[in-house]
N, C-alpha and C positions, 0 to 999 in steps of 0.2 A: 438603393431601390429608387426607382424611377414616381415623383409624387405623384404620378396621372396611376401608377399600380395600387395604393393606397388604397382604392376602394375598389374592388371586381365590378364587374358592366354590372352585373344586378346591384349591388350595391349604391353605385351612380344611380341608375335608373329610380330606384326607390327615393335617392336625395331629392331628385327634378321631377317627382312626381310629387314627392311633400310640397315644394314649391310650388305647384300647379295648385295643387288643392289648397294648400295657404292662400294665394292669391285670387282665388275663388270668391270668397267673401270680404277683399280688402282692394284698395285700389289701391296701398302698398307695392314696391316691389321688392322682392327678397334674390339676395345671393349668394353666394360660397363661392369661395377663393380658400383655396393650396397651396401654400407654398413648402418648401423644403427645408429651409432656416431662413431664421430672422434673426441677426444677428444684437436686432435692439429693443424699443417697445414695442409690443404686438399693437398698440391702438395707433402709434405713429405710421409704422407700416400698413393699417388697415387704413386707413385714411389718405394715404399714398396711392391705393390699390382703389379703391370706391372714386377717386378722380379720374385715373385711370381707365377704369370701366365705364365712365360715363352716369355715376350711379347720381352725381350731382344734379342730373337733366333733365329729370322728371320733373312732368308740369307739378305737382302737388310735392315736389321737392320731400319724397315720403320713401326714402330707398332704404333699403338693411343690408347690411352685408353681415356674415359671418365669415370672420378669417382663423384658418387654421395654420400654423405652424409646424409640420408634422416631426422635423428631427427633434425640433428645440420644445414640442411641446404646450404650443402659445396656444391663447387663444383670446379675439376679442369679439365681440359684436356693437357694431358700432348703426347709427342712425344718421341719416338726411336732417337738414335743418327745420324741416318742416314738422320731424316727428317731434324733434330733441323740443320745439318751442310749444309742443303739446303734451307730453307724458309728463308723469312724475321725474325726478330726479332718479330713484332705484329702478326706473322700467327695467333695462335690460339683467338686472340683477337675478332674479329670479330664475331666470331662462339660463345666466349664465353659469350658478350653482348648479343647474339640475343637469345642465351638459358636462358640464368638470365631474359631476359622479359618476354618467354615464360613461365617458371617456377613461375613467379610471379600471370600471369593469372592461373596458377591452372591445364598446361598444359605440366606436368611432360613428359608422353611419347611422346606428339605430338612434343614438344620440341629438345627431344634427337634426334627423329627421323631426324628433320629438320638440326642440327646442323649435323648429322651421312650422312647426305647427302650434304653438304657443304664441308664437311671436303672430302669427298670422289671424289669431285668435284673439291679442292683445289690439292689433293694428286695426281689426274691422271694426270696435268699436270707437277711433279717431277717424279713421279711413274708411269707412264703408265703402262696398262695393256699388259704383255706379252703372246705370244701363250705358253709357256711352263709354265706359274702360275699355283701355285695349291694352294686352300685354307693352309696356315701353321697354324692357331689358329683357336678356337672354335669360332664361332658367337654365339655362347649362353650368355645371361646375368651374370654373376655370385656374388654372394652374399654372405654376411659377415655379421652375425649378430651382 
């Protein structure tokens, strides 16, 4: 199966909609990435993929990515150097338990959604939302076969 089939257009639409509304109250930017296998560590490859995307380029150096794995199963969420030198050391932990249960019930988008909104929740109070924010990255899923 094709990883762009993974989630049905509603499904998508609901991810990049969590996104939207995450980034509402955070000058944060949030993203998802797919891939199909990883053959190694998922944080080595999420950090491959977040240069990649350009996610290093935000002026507030404050990007998320959430990288999913789907044969292999991976999953990481990784941070900008701007967040990592602000949070606690366990930030993403929390967010990352409660997707791994999600995922386990079989609830891949409802999951991300949940955690994209946590995270977004978490980031506003580092990152508040400024009146001069403008979206800097894509909120579309993006995928790697």
């Amino acid at each position: 199966m094709s990883v762009k089939k993974v989630f049905s257009e509603e499904e998508q639409l609901h991810i990049v909609h969590a996104i939207r509304d995450a980034e509402k109250n955070t000058s944060g930017e949030i993203r998802v990435h797919l891939d199909k296998t990883c053959s190694g560590d998922p944080y080595a490859r999420a950090i491959k993929v977040f240069e990649r995307l350009d996610m290093h380029k935000t002026a507030q150096r404050n990007g998320v990515l959430f990288y999913l794995s789907i044969e292999d199963r991976k999953l990481a969420i990784i941070g900008d150097k701007g967040i990592n030198e602000n949070v606690p050391a366990d930030f993403w932990h929390a967010i990352l338990e409660e997707l791994v249960q999600l995922f386990k019930q079989g609830k891949l988008a409802e999951g991300l959604a949940v955690g994209i909104a946590k995270a977004g929740q978490q980031l506003s109070s580092f990152f508040p939302y400024q009146k001069d924010d403008h979206n800097e990255l894509s909120n579309d899923i993006s995928f790697d076969s």
